[in-house]
C-alpha atoms as an extended CHARMM CRD file, in Angstrom:
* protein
*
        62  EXT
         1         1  UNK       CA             -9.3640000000       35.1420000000       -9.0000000000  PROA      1               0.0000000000
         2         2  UNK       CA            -11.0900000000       32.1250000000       -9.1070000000  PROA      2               0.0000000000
         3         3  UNK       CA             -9.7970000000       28.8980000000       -8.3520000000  PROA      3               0.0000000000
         4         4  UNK       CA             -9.4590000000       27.3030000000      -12.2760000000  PROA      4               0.0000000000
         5         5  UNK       CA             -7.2020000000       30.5470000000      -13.0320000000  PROA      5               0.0000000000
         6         6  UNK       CA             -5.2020000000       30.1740000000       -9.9370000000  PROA      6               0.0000000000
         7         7  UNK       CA             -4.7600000000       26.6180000000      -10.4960000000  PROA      7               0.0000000000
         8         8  UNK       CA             -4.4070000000       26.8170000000      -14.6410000000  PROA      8               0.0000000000
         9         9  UNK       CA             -1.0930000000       29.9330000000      -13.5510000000  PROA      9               0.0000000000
        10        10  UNK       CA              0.5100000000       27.8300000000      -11.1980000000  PROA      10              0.0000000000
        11        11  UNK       CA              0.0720000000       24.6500000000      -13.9870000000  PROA      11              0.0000000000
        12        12  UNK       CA              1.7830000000       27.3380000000      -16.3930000000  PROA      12              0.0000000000
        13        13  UNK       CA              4.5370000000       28.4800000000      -13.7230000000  PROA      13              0.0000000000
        14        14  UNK       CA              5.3160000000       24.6980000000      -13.0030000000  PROA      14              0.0000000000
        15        15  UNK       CA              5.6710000000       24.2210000000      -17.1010000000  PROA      15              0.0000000000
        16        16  UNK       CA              7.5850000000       26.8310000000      -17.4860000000  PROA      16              0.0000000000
        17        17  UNK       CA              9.9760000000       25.8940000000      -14.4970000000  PROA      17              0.0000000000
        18        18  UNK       CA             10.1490000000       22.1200000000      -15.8220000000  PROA      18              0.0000000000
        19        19  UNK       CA             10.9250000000       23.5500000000      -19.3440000000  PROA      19              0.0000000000
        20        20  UNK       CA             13.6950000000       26.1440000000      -17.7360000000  PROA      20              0.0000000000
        21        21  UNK       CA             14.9880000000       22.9530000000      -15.7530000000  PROA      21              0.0000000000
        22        22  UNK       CA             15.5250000000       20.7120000000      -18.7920000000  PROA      22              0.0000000000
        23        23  UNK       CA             17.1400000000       23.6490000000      -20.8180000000  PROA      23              0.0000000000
        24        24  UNK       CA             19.6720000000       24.0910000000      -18.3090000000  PROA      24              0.0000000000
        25        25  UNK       CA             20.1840000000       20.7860000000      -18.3210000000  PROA      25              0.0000000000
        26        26  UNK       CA             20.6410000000       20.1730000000      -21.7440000000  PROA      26              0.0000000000
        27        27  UNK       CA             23.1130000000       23.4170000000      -21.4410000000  PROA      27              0.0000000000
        28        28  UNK       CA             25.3200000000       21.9560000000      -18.9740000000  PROA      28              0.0000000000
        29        29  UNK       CA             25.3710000000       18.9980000000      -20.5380000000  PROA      29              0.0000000000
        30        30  UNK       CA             26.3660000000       20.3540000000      -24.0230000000  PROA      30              0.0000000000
        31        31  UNK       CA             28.6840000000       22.2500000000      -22.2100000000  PROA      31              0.0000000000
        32        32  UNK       CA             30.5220000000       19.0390000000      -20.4820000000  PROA      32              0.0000000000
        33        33  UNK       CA             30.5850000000       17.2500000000      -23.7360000000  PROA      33              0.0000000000
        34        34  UNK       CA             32.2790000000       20.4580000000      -25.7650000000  PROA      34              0.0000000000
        35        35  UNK       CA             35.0000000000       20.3950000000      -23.1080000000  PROA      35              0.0000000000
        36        36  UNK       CA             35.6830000000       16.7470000000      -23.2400000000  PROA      36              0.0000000000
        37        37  UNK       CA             35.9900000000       17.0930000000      -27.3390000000  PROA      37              0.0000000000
        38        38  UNK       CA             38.1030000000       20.2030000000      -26.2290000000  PROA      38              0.0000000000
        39        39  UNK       CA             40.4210000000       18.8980000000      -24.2390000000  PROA      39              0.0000000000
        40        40  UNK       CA             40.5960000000       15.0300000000      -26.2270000000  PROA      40              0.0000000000
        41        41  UNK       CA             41.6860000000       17.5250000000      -29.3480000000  PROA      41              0.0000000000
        42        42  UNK       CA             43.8140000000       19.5070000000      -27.2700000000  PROA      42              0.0000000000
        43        43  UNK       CA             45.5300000000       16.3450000000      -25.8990000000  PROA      43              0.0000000000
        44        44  UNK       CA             45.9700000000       14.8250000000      -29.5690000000  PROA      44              0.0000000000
        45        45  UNK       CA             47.2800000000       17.6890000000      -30.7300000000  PROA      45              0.0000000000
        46        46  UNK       CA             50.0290000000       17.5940000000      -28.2000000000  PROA      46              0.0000000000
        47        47  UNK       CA             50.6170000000       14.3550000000      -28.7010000000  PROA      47              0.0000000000
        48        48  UNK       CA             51.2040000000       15.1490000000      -32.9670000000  PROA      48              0.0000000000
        49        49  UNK       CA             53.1150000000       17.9490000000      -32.4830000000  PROA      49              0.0000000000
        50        50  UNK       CA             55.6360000000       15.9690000000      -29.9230000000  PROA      50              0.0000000000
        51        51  UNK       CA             55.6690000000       13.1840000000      -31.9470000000  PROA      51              0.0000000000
        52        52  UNK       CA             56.9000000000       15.1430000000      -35.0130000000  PROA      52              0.0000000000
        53        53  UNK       CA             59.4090000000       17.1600000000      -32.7210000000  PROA      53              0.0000000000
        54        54  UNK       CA             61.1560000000       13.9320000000      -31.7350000000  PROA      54              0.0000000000
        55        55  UNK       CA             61.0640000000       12.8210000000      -35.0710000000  PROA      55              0.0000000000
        56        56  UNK       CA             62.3510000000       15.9730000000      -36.5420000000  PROA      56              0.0000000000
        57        57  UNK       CA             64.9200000000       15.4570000000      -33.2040000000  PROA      57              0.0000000000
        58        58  UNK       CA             66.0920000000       12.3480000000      -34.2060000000  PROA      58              0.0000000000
        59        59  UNK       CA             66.4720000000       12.9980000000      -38.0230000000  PROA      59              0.0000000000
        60        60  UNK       CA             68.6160000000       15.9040000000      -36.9550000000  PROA      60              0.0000000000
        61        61  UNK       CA             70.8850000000       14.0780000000      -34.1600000000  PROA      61              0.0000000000
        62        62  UNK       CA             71.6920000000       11.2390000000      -36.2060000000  PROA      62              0.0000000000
């Protein structure tokens, strides 16, 4: 090999391990976001559903 062709693969391999590097990132970081949304709905939904039960509670007790 000569040296431009081992120089131009390792310029490749280092692109390809940047572009690997940001996709993960992006990945993870989608990932984080979906389970803050998750857990936000999950929370507000809780929150509905007890809010109607003591409502429905206190129509029915009084």
């Amino acid at each position: 090999m000569t040296g431009i062709s081992q120089s131009s693969d390792t310029a490749q391999r280092t692109i390809r391990h940047l572009v690997l590097a940001a996709a993960v990132a992006v990945l993870f970081g989608v990932q984080g976001c979906a389970s803050s949304i998750e857990t936000f709905g999950l929370g507000a939904g809780v929150g509905i559903v007890g809010a109607f039960s003591l409502l429905g509670c206190a129509i029915g007790c009084h």
